[in-house]
C-alpha positions as CSV (number, residue, x, y, z in Angstrom):
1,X,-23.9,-30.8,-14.0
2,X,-22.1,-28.3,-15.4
3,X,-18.4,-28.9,-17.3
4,X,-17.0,-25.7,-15.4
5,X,-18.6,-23.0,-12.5
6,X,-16.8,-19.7,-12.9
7,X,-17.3,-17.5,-9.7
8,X,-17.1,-13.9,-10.8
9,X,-18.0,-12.1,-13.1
10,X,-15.5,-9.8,-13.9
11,X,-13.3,-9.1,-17.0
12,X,-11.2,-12.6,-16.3
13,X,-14.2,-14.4,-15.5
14,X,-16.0,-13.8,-18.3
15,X,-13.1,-14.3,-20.4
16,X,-12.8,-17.4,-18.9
17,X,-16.8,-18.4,-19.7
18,X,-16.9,-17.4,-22.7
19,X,-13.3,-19.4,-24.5
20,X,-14.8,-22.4,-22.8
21,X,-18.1,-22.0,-24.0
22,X,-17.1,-21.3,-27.5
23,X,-14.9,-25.1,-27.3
24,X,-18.7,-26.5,-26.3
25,X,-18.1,-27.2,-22.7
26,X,-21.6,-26.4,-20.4
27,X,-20.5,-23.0,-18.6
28,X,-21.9,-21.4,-15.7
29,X,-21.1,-17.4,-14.2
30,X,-21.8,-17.1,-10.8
31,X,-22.1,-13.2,-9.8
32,X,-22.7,-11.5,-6.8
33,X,-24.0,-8.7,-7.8
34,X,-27.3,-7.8,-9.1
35,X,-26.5,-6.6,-12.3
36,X,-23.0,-7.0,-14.7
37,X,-21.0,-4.0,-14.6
38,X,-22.3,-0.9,-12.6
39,X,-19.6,1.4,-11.6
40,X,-16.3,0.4,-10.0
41,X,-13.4,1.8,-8.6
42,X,-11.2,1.4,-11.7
43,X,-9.3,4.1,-14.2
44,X,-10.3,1.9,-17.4
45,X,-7.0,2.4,-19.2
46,X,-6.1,0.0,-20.8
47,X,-3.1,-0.6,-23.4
48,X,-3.8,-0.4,-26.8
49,X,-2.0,-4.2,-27.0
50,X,-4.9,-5.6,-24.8
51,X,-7.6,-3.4,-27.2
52,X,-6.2,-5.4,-29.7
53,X,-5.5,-8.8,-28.4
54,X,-8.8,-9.1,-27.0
55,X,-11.1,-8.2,-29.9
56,X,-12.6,-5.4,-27.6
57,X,-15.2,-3.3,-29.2
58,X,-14.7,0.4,-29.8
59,X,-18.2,0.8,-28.8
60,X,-16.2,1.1,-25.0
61,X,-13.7,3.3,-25.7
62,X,-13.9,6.6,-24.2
63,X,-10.9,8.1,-24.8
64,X,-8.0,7.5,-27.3
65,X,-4.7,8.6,-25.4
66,X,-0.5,8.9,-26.4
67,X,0.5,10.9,-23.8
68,X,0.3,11.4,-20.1
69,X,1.9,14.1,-17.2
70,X,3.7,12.7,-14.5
71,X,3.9,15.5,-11.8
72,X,6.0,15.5,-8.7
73,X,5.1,17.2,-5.4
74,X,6.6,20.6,-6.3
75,X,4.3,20.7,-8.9
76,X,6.8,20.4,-12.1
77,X,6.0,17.5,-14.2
78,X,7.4,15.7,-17.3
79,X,5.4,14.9,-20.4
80,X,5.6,11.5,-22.1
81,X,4.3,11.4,-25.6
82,X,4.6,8.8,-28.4
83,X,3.0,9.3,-32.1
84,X,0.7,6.8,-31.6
85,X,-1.6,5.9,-29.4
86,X,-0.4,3.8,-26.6
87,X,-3.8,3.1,-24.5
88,X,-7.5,3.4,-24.5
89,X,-9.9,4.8,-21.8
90,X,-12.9,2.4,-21.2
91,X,-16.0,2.6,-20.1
92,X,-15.5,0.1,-17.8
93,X,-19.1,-0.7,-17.1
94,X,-19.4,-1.6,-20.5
95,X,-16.8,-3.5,-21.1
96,X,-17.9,-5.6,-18.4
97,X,-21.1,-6.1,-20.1
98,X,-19.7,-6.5,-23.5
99,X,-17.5,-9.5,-21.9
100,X,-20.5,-11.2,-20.4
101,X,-22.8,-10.8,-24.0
102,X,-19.7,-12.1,-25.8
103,X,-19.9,-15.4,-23.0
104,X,-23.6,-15.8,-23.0
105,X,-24.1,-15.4,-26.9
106,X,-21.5,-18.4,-26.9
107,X,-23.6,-20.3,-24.5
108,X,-22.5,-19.2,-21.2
109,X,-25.0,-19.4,-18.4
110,X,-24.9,-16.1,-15.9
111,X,-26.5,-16.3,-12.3
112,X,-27.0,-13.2,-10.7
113,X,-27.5,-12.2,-7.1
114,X,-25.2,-15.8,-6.6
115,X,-23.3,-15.6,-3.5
116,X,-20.9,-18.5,-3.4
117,X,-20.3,-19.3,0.0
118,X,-18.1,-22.6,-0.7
119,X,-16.7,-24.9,-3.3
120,X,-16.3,-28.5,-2.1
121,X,-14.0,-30.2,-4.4
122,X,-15.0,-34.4,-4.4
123,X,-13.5,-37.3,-6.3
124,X,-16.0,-36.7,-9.4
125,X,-16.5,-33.4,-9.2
126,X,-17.1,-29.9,-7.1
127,X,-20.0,-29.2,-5.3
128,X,-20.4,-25.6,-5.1
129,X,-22.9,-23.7,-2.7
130,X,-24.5,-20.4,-3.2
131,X,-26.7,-17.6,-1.8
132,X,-29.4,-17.1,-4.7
133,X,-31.7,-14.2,-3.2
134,X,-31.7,-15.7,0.1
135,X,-32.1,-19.1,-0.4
136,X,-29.0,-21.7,-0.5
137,X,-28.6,-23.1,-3.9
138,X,-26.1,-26.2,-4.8
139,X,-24.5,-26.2,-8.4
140,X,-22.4,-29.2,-9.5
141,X,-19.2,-29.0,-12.2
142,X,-16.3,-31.0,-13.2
143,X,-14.1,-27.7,-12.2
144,X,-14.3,-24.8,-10.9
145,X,-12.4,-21.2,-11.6
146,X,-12.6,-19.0,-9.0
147,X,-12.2,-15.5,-10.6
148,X,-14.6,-13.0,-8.1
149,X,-11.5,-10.3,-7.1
150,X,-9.2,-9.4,-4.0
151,X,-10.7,-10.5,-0.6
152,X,-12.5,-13.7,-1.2
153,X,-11.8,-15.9,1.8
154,X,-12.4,-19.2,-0.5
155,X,-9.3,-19.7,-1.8
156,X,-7.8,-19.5,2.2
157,X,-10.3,-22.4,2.6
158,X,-9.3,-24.5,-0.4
159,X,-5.6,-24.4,1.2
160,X,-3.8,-21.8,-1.3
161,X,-3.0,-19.5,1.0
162,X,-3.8,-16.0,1.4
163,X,-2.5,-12.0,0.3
164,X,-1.4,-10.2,3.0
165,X,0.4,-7.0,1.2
166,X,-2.7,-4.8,-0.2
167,X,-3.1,-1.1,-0.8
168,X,-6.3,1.2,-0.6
169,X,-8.0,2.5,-3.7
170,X,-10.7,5.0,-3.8
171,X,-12.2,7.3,-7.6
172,X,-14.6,9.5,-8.1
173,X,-16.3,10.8,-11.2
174,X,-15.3,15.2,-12.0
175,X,-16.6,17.3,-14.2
176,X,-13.4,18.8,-16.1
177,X,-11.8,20.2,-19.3
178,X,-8.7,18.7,-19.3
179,X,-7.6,16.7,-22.1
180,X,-4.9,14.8,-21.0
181,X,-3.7,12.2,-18.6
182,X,-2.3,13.7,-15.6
183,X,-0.3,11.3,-12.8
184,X,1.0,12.8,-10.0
185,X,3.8,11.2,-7.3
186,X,3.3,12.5,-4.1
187,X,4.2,10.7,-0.2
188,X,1.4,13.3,1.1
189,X,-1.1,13.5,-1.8
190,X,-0.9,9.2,-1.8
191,X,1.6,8.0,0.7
192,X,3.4,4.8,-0.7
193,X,1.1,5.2,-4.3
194,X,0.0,7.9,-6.6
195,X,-3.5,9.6,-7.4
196,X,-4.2,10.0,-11.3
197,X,-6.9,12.6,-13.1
198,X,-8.3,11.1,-16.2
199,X,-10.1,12.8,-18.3
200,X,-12.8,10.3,-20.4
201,X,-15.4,12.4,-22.6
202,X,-18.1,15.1,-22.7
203,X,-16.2,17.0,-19.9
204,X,-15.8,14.3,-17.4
205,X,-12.9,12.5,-16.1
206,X,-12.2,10.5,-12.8
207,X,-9.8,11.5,-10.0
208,X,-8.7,8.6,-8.1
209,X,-5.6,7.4,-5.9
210,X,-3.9,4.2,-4.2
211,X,-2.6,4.7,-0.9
212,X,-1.0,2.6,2.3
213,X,-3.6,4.1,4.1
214,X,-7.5,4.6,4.4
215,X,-7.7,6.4,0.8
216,X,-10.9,8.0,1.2
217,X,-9.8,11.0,3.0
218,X,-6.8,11.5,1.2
219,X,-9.0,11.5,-2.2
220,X,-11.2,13.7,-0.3
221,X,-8.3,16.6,-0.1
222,X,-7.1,15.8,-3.9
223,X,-10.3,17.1,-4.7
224,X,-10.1,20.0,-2.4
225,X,-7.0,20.8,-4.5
226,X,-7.8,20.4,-7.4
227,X,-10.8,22.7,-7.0
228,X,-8.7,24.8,-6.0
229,X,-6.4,25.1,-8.9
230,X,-9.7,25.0,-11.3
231,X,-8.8,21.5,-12.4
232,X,-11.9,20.4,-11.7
233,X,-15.3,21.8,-11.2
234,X,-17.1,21.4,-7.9
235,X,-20.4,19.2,-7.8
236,X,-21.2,16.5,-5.4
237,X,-18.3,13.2,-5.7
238,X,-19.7,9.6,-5.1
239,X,-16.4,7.7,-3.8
240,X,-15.9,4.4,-4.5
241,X,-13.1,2.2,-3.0
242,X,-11.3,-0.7,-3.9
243,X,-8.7,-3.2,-1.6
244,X,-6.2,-4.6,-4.5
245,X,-3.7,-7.1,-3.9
246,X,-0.1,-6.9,-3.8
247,X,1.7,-9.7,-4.2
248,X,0.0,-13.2,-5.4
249,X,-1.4,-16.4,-3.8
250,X,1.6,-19.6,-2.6
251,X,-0.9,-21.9,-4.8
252,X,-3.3,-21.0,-7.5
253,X,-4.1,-24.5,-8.6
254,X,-5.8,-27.3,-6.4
255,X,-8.2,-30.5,-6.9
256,X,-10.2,-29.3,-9.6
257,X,-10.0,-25.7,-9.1
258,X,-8.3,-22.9,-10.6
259,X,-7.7,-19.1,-9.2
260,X,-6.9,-16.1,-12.0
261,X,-7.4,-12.5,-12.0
262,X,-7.3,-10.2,-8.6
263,X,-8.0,-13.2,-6.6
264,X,-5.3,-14.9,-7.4
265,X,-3.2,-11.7,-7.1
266,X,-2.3,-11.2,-10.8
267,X,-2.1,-7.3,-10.6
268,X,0.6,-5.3,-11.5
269,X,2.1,-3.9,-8.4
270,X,3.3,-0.9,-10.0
271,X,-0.3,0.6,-11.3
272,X,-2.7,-1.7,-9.4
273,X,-3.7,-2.5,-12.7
274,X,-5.2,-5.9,-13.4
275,X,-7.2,-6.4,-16.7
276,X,-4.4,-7.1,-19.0
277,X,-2.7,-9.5,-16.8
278,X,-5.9,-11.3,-15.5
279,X,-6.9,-11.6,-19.0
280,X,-3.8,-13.4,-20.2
281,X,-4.4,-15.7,-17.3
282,X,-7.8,-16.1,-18.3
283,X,-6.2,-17.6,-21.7
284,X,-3.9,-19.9,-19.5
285,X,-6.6,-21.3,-17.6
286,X,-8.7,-22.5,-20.2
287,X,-5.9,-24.0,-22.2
288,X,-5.1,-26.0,-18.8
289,X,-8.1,-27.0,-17.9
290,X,-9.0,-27.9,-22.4
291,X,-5.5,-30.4,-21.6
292,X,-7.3,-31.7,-18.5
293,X,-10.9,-32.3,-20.1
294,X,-8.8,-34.1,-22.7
295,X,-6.9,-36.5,-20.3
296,X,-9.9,-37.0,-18.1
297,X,-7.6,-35.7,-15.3
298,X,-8.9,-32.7,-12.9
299,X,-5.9,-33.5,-10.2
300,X,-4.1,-31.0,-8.8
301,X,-0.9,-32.5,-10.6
302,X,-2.6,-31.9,-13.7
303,X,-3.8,-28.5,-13.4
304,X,-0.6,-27.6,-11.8
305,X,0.8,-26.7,-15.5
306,X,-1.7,-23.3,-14.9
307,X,0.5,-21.9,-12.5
308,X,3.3,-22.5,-13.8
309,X,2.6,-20.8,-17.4
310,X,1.5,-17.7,-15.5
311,X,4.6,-17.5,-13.7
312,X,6.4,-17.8,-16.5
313,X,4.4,-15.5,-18.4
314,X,3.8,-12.1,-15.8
315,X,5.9,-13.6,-13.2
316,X,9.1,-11.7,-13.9
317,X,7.2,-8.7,-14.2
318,X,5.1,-9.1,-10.7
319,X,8.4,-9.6,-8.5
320,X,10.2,-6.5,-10.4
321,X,7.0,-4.5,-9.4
322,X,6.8,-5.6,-6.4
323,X,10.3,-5.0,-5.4
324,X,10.1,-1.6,-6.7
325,X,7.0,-1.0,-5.2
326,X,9.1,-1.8,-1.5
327,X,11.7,0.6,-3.0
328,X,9.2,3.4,-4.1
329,X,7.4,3.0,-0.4
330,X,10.8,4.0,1.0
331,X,11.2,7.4,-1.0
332,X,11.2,11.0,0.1
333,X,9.7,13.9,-1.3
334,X,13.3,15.3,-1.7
335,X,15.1,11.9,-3.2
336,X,11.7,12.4,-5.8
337,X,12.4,16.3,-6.9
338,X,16.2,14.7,-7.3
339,X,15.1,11.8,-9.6
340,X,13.2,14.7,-11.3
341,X,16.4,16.3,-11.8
342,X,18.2,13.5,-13.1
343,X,15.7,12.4,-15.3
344,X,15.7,15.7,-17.5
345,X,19.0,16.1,-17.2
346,X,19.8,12.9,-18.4
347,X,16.8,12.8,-21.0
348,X,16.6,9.1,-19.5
349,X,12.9,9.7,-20.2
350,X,13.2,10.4,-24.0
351,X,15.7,7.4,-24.2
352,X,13.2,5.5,-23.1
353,X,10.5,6.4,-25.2
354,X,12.7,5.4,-28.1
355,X,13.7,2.2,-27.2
356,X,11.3,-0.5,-29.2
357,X,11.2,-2.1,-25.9
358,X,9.6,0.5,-24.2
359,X,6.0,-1.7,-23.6
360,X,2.8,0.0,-22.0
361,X,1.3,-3.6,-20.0
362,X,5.2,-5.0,-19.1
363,X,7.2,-2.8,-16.6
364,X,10.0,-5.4,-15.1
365,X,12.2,-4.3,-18.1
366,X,11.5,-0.5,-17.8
367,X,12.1,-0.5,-14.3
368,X,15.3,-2.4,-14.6
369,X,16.8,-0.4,-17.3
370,X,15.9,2.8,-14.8
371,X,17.7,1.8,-12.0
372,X,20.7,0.8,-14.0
373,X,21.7,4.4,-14.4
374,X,24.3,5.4,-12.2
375,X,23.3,8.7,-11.3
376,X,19.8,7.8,-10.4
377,X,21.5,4.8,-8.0
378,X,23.5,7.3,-6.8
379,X,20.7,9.8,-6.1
380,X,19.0,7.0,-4.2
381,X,21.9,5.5,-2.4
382,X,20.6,6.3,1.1
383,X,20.9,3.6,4.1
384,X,17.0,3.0,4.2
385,X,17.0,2.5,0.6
386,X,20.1,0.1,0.0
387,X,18.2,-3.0,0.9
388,X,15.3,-2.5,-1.2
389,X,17.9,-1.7,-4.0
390,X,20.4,-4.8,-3.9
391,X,16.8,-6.7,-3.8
392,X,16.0,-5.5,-7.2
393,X,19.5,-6.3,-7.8
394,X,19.4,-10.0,-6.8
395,X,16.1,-10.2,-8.5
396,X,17.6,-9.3,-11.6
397,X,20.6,-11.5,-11.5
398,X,17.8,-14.5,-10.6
399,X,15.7,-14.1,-13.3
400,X,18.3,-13.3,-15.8
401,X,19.9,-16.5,-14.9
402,X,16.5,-18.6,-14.9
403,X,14.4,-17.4,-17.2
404,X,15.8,-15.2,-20.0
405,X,14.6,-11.7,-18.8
406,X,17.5,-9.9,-20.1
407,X,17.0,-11.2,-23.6
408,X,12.7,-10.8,-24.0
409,X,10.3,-12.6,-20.9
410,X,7.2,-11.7,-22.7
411,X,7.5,-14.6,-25.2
């Protein structure tokens, strides 16, 4: 009988593992996979906030970075830069493993080759089943934390619902000399997303994209381009791809169970990026299921306190996204070369860089502050863009009203 079954091993689940095995509780990582980290469709930036939060080692850093290139499709680009550094490249493999050594050494238990097939939450406690290397294997725990990424059908069969927005992700590893981030916005490079080329060190980088549709081809002709334009070298690409949520599950909470991380949808709809925000979930879920453990009280009621401290925490930030993300699906290539325009004209894009608001992991506030400029509004003032627009607007009014967000949401 073990206290709590974690079923992933990922970044938030072996966050997860390893705060609760440091408090004493019996821990137990249930992985998939054969092996902890390996390669995965993932740009490994992080911000330099979530480096230091997290006590991450340097020994995974790859690349230091305080500036980036954000292109648009006529090729002219503007260049961000701060004097100091603003987020780290990881190696994401090892940060993976790093994770799991810091769970284990705290007395973590790690199953590999664990396919969990169910969770069958009882009176006294869960009953969860597995696929060990062929052979059906039944672990028992108080709880359970289901943290094993996007496309999980267990928390559908729990009864918290399911994510029906997603977008396609697909990376590659190059061979190039570039030395800085480059991001480039494009409806026919990555229609509805954007594709990214990051270099990471030694002469290698990773050119990657999100997409409404099946990425791999369209990551297929990045490539082809960027041949082209001697931005990369040629040598033979190994695609990965990647399903990420957008938008999160109705219910992240139930009898004796907690979801966090991609699973539960906890990905910022703007980037697709999910460390930073599963990780502060991570925090969330230990502290609520510590206060449950305490009151001898696994009930739903009880561990309902989880979701409601992540919503208050990233929440603001995940409906902003994902209203802008509905807004940013809707944009032509012409309305973008405009915002271009504006945006240098303006120097909205130095203002913002000066404001000590202006946060790497939180966009909600960026976004907002963006789309409050009357030119820009103006510039996207079409008929298939107002609804999107007085969304965002409505959204803003609601959480300013509710919880705070035009004085500081992050607290």
């Amino acid at each position: 009988m073990y206290d709590v079954i974690v079923v992933g091993a990922g970044p938030t689940g072996s966050h997860i593992a390893s705060r609760l095995a440091q408090w004493g509780y019996k821990v137990a990582v249930l992985e998939r996979k054969q092996t902890i980290g390996g390669k995965v469709c993932c740009s490994g930036i992080i911000s330099r906030e979530c480096h230091e939060s997290f006590r991450l080692s340097n020994d995974i850093v790859l690349r230091e970075a305080s500036s980036a290139k954000f292109f648009v499709p006529s090729g002219r680009y503007l260049r961000l830069k701060k004097d100091t550094v603003q987020a780290y490249v990881v190696d994401r493999s090892a940060f993976d493993i790093a994770l799991a050594r810091r769970a284990q050494e705290a007395g973590a238990e790690y199953f590999l080759r664990a396919m969990v097939t169910d969770v069958l939450p009882a009176k006294d406690g869960c009953q969860v089943e597995a696929d060990c290397l062929g052979k059906k294997q039944v672990f028992q725990a108080r709880a359970v934390v289901i943290a094993c990424g996007f496309g999980s059908n267990l928390p559908e069969h729990l009864g918290m619902g399911t994510i029906a927005d997603f977008i396609f992700g697909a990376q590659t590893e190059v061979n190039t000399q570039l030395d800085e981030v480059e991001i480039y916005f494009d409806q026919k490079v990555a229609p509805g997303g954007f594709a990214w080329l990051i270099p990471t060190s030694n002469g290698r980088g990773l050119v990657g994209l999100l997409s409404r549709r099946n990425a791999y081809p369209l990551l297929e002709g990045l490539l082809s381009k960027f041949i082209a334009e001697g931005k990369i070298r040629p040598t033979e690409f190994k695609i990965r791809q990647k399903v990420l949520p957008l938008g999160t599950l109705r219910r992240t909470y139930g009898n004796r169970v907690l979801v966090a991380g991609e699973a539960a949808g906890q990905v910022k709809a703007t980037t697709g990026g999910g460390i930073y925000f599963g990780l502060l979930c991570a925090d969330l879920a230990v502290n609520t299921l510590r206060r449950a453990f305490l009151a001898d009280d696994l009930s739903p009621r009880q561990l309902s306190a989880y979701q409601r401290e992540w919503q208050r925490k990233i929440g603001p930030d995940l409906r902003i996204g994902n209203a802008a993300r509905r807004l940013y699906d809707k944009i032509s290539q012409t309305q973008m070369e405009r915002l271009f325009d504006i945006i240098k004209t303006c120097k909205i894009d130095e203002q913002m860089l000066e404001r000590e608001d202006f946060f790497f992991d939180f966009h909600g506030r960026l976004i907002l502050k963006v789309l409050r400029q009357p030119k820009l509004l103006f510039a996207l003032a079409t008929p298939k863009l107002l609804f999107p627009i007085g969304g965002i607007a409505a959204l803003w009014l609601n959480l300013k009203n509710e919880s705070g967000l035009g004085r500081s949401y992050r607290s």
